[in-house]
N, C-alpha and C positions, 0 to 999 in steps of 0.2 A: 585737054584744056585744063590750066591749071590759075589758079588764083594765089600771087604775092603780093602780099602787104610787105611794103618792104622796108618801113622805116616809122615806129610808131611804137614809144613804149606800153605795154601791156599790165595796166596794174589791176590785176581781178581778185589777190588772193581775199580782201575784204569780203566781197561778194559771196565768194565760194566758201567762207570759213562761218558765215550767219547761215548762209543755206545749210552747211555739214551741225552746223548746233541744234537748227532747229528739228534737224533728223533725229540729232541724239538724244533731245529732249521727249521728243515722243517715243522714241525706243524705249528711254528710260521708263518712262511714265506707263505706256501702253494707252496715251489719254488724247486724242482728234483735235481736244481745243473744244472753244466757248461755241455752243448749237448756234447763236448770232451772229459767230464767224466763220461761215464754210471754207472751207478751202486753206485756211490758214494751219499750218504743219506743224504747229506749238503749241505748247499746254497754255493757254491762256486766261488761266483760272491763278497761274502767279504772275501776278503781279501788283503796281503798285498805284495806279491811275486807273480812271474808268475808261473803258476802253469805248464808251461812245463820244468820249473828249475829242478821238482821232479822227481828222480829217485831211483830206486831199490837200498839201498845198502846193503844186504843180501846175502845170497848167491842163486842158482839158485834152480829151482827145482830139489829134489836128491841130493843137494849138502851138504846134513848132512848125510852120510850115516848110514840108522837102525842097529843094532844087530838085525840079524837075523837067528840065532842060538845062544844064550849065554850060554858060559860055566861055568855049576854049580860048586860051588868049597865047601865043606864044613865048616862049622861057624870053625872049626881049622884049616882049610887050609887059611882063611879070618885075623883071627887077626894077620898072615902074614905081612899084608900090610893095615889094616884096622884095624882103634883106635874104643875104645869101643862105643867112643859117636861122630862116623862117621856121615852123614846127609845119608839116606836111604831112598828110596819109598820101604814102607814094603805090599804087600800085600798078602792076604787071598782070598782063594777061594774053599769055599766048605772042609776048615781044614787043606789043605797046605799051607803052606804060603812060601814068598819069599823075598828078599832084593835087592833093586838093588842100590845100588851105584851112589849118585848124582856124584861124579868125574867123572864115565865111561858116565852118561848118559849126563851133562855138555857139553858132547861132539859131542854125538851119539843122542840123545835126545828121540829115542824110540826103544826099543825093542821087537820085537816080537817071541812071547814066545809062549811053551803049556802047561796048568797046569790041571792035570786029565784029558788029551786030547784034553782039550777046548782051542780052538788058540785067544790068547787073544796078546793085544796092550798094553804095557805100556810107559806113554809119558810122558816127562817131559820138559817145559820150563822154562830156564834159566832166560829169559827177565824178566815174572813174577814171578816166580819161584814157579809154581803149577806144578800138578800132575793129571794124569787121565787115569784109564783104562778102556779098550776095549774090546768087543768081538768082535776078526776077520771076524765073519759070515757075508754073507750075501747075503739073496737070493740064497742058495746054492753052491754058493761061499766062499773060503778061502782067505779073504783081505790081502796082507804085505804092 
């Protein structure tokens, strides 16, 4: 069983290049960061704002609600409402394949779906605008 994304540009180096500073910054330093911020991987003793100015402005936990049930429509019930050269996470799994809709997911950000029975995640963020699937399993568990 294999999982393709098969059409979705991939932009993570931002992500991956703040996570790799803030490693280096602590290597540099040998310093954990401010005791009132656990878990944060940065010296944050530099800086230039108080750092209880920072607050959440996102929405809350849940507050993007998944598709969790999505209604298949077929590729002529689609060019409906969807242009040829629409942006899609198209993925393949074991010979099915599927499309989801950066507009619906723009919104929704993930849907959880079953494709040949397997409960899988498909997730997309806007911010960077990648793409990632999942299998729901786990530890005999069915994850939403």
């Amino acid at each position: 069983m294999r999982f393709k994304i098969l059409a979705i540009p991939v932009l993570v180096l931002g992500a991956v290049s703040a996570l790799s500073c803030s490693n280096i910054i602590e290597a540099q330093n040998g310093h954990r960061g401010d005791p009132r911020f656990p878990g944060w991987r940065t010296n944050t003793l530099k800086r230039s704002i108080d750092l209880n100015e920072i607050v959440s402005g996102g929405p809350s936990k849940d507050g993007i609600p998944a598709i969790d049930r999505p209604n298949l429509i077929s590729i002529a019930d689609a060019r409906s409402w969807l242009r040829d050269r629409e942006p899609v996470i198209a993925l393949e799994l074991d010979g099915q394949a599927r499309a989801y809709p950066l507009q619906i997911l723009i919104w929704h950000e993930i849907v959880n779906d079953e494709i040949n029975a397997l409960p899988v995640a498909v997730t997309f963020c806007p911010l960077c605008y990648s793409a990632l699937a999942f299998d729901r399993r786990l530890e005999g568990r069915t994850l939403r």
